[in-house]
C-alpha positions as CSV (number, residue, x, y, z in Angstrom):
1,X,0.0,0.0,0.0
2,X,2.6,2.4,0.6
3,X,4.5,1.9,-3.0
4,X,0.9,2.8,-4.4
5,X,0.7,5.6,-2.2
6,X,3.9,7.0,-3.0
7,X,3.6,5.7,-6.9
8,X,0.5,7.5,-6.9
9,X,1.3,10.6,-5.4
10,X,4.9,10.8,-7.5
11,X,2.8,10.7,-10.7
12,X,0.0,12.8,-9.8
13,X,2.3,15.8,-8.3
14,X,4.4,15.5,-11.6
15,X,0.8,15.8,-13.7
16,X,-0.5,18.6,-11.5
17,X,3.1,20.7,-11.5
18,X,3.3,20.3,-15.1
19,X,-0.4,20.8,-15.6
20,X,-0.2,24.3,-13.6
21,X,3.3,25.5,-15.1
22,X,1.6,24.6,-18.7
23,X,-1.5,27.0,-17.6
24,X,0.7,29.9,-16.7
25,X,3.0,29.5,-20.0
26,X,-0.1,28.9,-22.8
27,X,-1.2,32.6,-20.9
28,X,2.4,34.0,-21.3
29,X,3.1,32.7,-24.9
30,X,1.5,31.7,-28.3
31,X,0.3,28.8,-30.1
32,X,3.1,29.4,-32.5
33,X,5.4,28.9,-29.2
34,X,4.2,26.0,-28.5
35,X,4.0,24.3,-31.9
36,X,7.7,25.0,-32.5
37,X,8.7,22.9,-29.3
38,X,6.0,19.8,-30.6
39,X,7.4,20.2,-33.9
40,X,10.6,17.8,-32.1
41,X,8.3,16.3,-29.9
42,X,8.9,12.7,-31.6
43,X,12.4,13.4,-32.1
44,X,13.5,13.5,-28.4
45,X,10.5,11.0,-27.5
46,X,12.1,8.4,-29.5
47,X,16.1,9.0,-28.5
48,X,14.6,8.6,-25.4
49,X,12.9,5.9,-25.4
50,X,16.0,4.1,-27.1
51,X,18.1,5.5,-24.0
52,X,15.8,4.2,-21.3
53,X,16.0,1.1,-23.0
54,X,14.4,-2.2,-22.2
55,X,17.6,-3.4,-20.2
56,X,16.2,-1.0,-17.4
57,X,13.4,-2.9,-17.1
58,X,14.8,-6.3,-17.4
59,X,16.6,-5.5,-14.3
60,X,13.5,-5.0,-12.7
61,X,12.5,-8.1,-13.3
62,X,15.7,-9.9,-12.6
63,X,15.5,-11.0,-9.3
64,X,19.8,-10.9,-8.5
65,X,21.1,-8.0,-9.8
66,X,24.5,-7.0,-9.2
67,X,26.7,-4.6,-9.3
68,X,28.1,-5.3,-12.4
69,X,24.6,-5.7,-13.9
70,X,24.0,-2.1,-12.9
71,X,27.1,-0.8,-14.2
72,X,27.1,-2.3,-17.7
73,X,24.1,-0.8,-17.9
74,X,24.3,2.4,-16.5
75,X,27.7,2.9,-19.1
76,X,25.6,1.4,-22.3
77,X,23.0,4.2,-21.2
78,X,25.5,7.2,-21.4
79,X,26.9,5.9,-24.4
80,X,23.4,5.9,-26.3
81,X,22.6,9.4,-24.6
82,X,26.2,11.0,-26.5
83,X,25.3,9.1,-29.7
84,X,22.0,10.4,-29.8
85,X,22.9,13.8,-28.8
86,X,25.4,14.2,-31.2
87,X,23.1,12.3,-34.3
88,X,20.5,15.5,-33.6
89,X,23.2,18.1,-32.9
90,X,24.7,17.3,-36.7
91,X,21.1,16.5,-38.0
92,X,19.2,19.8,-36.6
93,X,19.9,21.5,-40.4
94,X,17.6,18.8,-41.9
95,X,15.3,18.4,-39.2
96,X,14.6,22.3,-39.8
97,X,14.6,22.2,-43.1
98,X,11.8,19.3,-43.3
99,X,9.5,21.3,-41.1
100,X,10.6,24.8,-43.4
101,X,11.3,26.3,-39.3
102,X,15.2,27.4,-39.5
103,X,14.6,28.6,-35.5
104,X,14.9,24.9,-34.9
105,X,18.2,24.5,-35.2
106,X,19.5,25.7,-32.1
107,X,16.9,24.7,-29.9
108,X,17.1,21.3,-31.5
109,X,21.1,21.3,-30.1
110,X,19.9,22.9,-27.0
111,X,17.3,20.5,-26.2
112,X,19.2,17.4,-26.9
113,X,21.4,18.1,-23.7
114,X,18.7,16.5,-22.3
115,X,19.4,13.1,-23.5
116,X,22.9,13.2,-22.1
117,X,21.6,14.6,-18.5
118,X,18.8,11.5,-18.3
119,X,20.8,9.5,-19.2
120,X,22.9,9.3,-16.1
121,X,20.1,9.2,-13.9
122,X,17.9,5.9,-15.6
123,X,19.8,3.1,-13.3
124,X,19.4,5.2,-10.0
125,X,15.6,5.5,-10.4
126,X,15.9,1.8,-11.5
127,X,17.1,0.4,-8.3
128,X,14.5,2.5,-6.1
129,X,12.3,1.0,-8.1
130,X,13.2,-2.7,-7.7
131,X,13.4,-1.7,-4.4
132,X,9.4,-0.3,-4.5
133,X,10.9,2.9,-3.0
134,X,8.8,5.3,-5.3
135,X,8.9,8.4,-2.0
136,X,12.8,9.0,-2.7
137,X,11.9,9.9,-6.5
138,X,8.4,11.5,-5.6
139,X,10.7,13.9,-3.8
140,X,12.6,13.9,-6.5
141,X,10.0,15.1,-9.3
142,X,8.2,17.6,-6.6
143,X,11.5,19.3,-6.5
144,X,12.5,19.4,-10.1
145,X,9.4,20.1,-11.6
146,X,8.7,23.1,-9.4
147,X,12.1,24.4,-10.1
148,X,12.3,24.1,-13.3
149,X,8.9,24.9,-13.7
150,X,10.0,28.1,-12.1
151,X,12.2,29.0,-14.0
152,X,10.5,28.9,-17.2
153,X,7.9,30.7,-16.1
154,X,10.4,33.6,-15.3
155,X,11.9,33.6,-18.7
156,X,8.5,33.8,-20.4
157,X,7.2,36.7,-18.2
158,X,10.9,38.5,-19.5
159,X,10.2,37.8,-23.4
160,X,12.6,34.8,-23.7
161,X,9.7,33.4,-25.7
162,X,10.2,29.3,-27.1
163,X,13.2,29.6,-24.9
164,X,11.7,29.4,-21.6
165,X,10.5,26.0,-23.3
166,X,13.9,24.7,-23.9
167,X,15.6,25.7,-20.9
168,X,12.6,24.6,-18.2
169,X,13.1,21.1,-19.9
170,X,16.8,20.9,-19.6
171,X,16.7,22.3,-16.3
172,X,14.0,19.7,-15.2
173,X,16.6,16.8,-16.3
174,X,19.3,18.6,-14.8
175,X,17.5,19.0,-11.3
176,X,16.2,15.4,-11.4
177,X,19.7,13.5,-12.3
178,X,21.2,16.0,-9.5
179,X,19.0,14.7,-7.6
180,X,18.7,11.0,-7.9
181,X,22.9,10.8,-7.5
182,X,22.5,12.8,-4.4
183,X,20.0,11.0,-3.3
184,X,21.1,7.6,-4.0
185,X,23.7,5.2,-2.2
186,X,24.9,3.4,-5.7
187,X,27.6,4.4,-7.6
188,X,28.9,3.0,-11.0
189,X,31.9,0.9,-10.6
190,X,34.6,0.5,-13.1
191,X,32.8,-2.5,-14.5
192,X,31.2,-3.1,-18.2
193,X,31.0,-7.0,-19.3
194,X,28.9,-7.5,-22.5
195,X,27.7,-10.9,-21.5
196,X,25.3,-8.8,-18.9
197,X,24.1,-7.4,-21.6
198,X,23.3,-10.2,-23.6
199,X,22.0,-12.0,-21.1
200,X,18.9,-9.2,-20.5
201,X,19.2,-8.8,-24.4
202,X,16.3,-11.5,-25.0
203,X,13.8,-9.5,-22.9
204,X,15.6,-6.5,-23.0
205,X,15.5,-5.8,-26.3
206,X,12.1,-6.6,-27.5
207,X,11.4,-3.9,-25.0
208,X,13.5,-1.8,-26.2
209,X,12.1,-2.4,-29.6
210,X,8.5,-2.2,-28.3
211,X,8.7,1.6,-27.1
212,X,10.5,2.9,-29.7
213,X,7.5,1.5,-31.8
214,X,5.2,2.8,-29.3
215,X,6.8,5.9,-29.0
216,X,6.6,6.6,-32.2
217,X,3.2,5.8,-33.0
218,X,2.3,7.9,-29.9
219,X,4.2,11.0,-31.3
220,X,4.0,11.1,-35.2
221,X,1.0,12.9,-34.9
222,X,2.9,16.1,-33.6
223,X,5.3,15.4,-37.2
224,X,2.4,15.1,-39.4
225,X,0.6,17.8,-38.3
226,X,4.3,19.9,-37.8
227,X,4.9,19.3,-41.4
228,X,1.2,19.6,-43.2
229,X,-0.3,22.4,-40.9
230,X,0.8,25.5,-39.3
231,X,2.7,25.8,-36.2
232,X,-0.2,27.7,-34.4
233,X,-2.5,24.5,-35.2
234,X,-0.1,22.0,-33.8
235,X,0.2,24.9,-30.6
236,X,-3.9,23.9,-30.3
237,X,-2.9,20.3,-30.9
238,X,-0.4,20.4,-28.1
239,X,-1.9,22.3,-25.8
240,X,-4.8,19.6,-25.8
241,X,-2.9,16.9,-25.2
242,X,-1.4,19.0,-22.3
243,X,-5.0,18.6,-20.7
244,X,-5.7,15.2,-21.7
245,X,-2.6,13.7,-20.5
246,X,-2.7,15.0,-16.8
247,X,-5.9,12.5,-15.5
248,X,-5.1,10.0,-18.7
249,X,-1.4,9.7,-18.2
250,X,-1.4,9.9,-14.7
251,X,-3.7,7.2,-13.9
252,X,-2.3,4.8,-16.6
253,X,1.8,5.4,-15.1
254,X,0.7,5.1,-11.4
255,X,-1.0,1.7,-12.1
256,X,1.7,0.4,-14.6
257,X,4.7,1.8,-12.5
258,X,3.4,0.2,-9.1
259,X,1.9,-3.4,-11.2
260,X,5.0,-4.2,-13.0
261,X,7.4,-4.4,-10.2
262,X,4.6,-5.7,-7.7
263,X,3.2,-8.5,-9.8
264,X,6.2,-9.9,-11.3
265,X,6.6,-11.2,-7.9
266,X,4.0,-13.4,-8.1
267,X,3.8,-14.1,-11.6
268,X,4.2,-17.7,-10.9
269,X,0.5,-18.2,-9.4
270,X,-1.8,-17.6,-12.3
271,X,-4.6,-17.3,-10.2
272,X,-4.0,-15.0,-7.6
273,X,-2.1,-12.8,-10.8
274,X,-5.4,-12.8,-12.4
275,X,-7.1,-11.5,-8.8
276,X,-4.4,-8.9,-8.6
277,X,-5.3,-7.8,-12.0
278,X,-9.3,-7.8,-12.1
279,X,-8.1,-5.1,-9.2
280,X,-6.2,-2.8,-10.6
281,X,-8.1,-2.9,-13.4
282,X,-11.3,-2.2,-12.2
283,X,-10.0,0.6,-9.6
284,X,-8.1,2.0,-12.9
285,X,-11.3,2.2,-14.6
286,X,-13.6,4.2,-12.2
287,X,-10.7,7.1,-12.1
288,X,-10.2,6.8,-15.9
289,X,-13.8,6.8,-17.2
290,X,-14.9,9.1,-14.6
291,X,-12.2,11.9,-15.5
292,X,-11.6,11.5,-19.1
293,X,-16.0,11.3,-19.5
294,X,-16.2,14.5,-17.5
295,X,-13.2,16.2,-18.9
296,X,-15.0,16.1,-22.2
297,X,-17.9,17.3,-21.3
298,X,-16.1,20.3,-19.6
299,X,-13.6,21.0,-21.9
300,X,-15.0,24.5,-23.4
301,X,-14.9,25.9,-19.5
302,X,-12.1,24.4,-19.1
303,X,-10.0,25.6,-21.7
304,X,-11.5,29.1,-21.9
305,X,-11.3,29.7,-18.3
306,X,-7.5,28.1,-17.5
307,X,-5.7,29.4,-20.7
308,X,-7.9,32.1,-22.7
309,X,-9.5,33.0,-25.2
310,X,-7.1,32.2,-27.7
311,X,-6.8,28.9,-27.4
312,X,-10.5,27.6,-28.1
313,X,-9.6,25.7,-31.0
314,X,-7.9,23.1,-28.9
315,X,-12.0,22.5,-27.7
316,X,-12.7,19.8,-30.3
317,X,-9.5,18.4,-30.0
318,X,-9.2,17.9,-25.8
319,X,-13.1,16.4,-26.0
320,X,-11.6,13.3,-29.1
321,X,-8.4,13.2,-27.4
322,X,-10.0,12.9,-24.0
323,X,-12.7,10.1,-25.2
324,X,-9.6,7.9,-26.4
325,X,-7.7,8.4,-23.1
326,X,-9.7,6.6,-21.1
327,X,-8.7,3.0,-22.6
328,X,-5.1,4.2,-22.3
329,X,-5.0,2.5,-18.4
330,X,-6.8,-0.6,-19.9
331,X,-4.0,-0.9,-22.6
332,X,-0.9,-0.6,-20.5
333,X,-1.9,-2.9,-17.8
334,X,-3.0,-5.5,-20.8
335,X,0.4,-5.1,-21.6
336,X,2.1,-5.1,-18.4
337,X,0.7,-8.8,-18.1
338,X,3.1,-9.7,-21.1
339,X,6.1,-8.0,-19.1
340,X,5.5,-10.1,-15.9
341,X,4.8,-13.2,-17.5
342,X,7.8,-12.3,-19.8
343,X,6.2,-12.1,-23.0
344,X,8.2,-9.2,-24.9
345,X,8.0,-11.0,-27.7
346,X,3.8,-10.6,-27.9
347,X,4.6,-7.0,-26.7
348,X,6.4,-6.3,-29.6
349,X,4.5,-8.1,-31.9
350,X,1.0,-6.0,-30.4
351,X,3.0,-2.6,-31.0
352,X,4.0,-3.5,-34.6
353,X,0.1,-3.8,-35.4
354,X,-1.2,-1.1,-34.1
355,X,1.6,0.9,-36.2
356,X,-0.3,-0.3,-39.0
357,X,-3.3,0.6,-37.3
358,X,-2.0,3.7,-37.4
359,X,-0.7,4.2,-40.6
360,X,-4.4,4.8,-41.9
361,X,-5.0,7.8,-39.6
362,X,-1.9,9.2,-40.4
363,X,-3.3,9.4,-44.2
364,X,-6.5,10.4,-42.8
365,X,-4.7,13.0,-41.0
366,X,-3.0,14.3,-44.3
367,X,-6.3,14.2,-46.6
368,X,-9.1,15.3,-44.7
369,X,-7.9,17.7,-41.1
370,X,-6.9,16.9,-37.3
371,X,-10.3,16.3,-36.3
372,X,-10.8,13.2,-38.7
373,X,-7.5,12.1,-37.6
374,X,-8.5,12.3,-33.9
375,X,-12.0,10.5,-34.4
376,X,-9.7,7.6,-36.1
377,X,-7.4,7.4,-33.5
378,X,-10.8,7.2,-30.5
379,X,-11.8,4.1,-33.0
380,X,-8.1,2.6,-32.9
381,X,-7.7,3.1,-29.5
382,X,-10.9,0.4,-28.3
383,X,-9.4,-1.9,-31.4
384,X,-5.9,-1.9,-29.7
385,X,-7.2,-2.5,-26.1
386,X,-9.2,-5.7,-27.9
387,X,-6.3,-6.6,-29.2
388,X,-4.4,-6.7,-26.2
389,X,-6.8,-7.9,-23.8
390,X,-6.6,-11.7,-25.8
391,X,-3.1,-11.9,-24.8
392,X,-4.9,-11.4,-21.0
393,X,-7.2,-14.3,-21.7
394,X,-4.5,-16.3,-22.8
395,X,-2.0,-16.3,-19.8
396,X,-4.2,-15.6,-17.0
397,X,-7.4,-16.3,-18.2
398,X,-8.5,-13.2,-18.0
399,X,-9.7,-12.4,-21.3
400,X,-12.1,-9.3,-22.9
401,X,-15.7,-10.8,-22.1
402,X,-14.6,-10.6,-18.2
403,X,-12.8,-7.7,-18.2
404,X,-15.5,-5.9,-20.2
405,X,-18.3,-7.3,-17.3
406,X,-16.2,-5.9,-15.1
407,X,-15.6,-2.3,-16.2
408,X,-19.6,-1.7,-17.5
409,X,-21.1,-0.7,-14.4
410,X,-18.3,1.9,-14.3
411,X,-18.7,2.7,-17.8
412,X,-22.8,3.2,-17.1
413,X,-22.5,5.4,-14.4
414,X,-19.5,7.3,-16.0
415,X,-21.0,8.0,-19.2
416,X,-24.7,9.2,-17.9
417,X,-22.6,11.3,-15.5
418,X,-20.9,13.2,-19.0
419,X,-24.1,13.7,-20.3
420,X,-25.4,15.0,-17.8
421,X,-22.4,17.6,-17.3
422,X,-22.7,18.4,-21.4
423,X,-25.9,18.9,-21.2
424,X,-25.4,22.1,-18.6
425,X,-23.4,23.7,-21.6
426,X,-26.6,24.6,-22.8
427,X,-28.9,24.6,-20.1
428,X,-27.1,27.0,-17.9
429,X,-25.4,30.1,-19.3
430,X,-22.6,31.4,-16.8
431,X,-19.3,33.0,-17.9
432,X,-16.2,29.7,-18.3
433,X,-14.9,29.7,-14.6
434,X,-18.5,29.3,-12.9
435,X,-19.2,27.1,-15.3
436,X,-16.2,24.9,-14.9
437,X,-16.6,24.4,-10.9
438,X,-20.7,23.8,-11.4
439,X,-19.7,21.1,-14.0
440,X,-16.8,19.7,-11.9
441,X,-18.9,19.9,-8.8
442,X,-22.0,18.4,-10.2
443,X,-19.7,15.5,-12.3
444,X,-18.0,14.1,-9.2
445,X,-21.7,14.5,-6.9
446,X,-23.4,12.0,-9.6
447,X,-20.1,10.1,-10.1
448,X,-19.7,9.2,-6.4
449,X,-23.8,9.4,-5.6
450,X,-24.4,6.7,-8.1
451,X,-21.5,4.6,-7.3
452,X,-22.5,4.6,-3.5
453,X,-26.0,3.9,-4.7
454,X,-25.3,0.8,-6.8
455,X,-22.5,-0.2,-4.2
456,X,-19.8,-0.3,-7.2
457,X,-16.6,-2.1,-6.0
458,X,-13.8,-0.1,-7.1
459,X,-15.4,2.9,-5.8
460,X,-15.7,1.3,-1.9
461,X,-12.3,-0.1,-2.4
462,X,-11.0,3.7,-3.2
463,X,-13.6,4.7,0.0
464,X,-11.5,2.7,1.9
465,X,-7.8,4.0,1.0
466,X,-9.6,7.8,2.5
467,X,-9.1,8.4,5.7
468,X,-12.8,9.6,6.2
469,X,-13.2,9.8,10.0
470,X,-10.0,12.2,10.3
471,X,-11.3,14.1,7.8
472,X,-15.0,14.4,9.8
473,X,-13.1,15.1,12.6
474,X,-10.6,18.1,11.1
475,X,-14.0,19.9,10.0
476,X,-15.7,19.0,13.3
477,X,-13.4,21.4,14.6
């Protein structure tokens, strides 16, 4: 209980931090601003996912690590951060050039510091993890976030424009890698054997493998509309996904960071696995549906009201992108029952499809507008979680017709909850921040009313996990 306490908290003061720094900067600078840093958006996503690399996680699940295992690793990290860094620092002319934006070039070589930072930093959060010590690097993110966040803020409030973008993301790494070292009793020896590496190479690099495919397809969105559309619409783009990915990203890293580690201790017993699982899953659910439902339904107030005027394009885009977030929880804990039960090859082999899944939307995307794209993507999104929920069925027996009984009363209550909080867009007429607190306020009151009144599980489970009574008794006072 305490890893998922601190898991929890680590992922949802990271969300929030960012969430509130993004607020303050899309008031302080333009759409344009902001499409310029998403233009690179998949360049850095996928050097980075090659850096954190699937040896990381096959660490995780190795059960004796040594030192030497952490050191081969830790030097094969650095190495890939300097490749990488110096691949984009020669590369930043073309990468310009393709999106016609000669500004990129030095923010491109600016930004790509930040491969070399993280890079130093991946096997120190690696062993607090195996270690399910997740307050160490919720302290961690509090502090760099803030600071960072900080800081950026500044430099947009004196004119340093894009700039503040770069340098509050190299100055997050920096903070956080400071941090894990000084926080952390290991130290890299003077040790690299390549038989360590192939050894975790078998899992390891499926993984690897895995999110650079996953990565990709999560991020050439931001390229296609970068290249086809104008930096102000990719700004709207962006900034969407900004809201969208504080509940949906939040919930789904909590539950994957906090099951991987957990389960794979008892991945042996199939049965109490697939009890562990009908859990998380169902808990993950009644926050996901719940949030993403009523973040659609609010989006207008929520946009107008938190970032301006300006940015009301991004409505239609936060209300798709939000409907196809809440499957993102289901997917990555379908998935994480191929990491425990050490199936990277099916991982892989899921990711490659939905690339082709993909590949239609991206066309889609090209031909007709964003907003076609984004109603493909909420279609791809259910046919992806179908596709990994078989995989479930197979090796735990916990396949799509249970999980799907399981998640429809949530789904019920959720959905005639968003309807009900649309439906005071045009029943009520208040300016956008009255309107957002009556439509968060009513959302959660029928949310938890009608959860309480059909007794749903997930929902007295989370009940529970609140400490109500010291709560009745600090406002008793």
């Amino acid at each position: 209980m305490s890893s998922f306490k601190w898991g929890f908290i680590d992922n949802i003061s990271y969300q929030v931090i960012h969430f509130v720094i993004g607020i303050v900067l899309a008031r302080l600078l333009s759409p344009y601003e902001f499409g310029l840093v998403g233009m690179i958006a998949i360049v850095f996503a996928v050097s980075q996912s090659f850096i954190d690399s699937g040896f990381s996680q096959a660490l995780v699940r190795k059960n004796d690590c040594t030192d030497e295992d952490y050191s081969t690793v830790f030097y094969f990290n650095l190495f890939a951060g300097i490749v990488f860094y110096l691949i984009l620092f020669f590369a930043a002319p073309l990468i310009s050039s393709f999106f016609n934006q000669p500004e990129l070039v030095p923010i491109i070589r600016v930004m790509g510091i930040n491969l070399i930072i993280s890079s130093v930093s991946i096997i120190q959060g690696t062993i607090r993890t195996k270690r399910l010590d997740f307050k160490m690097q919720t302290k961690v993110s509090i502090i760099a976030n803030s600071l960072s966040g900080a800081a950026g803020i500044g430099m947009a409030y004196f004119g340093y424009g894009v700039w503040s973008l770069v340098w509050q993301s190299v100055f997050r790494s920096l903070f956080s890698s400071a941090l894990l070292w000084y926080w952390n009793n290991w130290l890299p020896k003077a040790m690299f054997n390549r038989k360590v590496l192939k050894e975790l190479f078998p899992f390891g690099s499926k993984l690897i493998l895995s999110g650079l495919i996953y990565t990709t397809y999560r991020n050439i969105y931001y390229l296609v509309i970068g290249k086809f559309f104008s930096p102000a619409e990719l700004g709207y783009y962006t900034r969407a996904e900004g809201f969208n990915r504080l509940p949906s990203q939040n919930i789904t890293a909590v539950f994957s960071r906090i099951s991987y580690p957990l389960l794979s201790s008892i991945n042996e017993d199939t049965e109490t696995l697939k009890k562990g699982y009908k859990k998380l899953i169902k808990t993950a659910t009644l926050l996901s549906f719940t949030l993403m439902i009523g973040m659609a339904a609010s989006s207008e107030a929520m946009i107008i009201s938190l970032v301006g005027e300006k940015w009301r394009p991004a409505v239609p885009y936060l209300q798709l992108m939000a409907l196809s977030g809440m499957s993102y929880p289901l997917h990555s804990l379908n998935l994480n029952i191929l990491k425990v039960r050490g199936r990277s090859d099916l991982f892989l082999k899921l990711e490659i499809i939905k690339i082709l899944l993909g590949v239609p939307l991206i066309l889609i995307g090209i031909w007709l507008g964003i907003i076609p794209m984004l109603i493909g993507i909420l279609v791809a999104s259910f046919i992806s979680y179908y596709l990994n929920s078989l995989w479930s069925g197979v090796l735990i027996n916990y396949g799509i017709k249970e999980q799907v009984s399981d998640i429809i009363p949530t789904l019920l209550i959720s959905l005639i909850m968003g309807l009900v909080v649309y439906s005071l867009n045009f029943l009520v007429k208040l300016n956008p921040i009255p309107m957002l607190i009556v439509q968060t306020a009513t959302g959660f009151l029928i949310a938890a009313v009608l959860s309480e009144i059909f007794r749903l599980e997930p929902y007295l489970e989370l009940k529970k996990m609140i400490p109500i009574q010291k709560l009745k008794a600090i406002f008793a006072r």
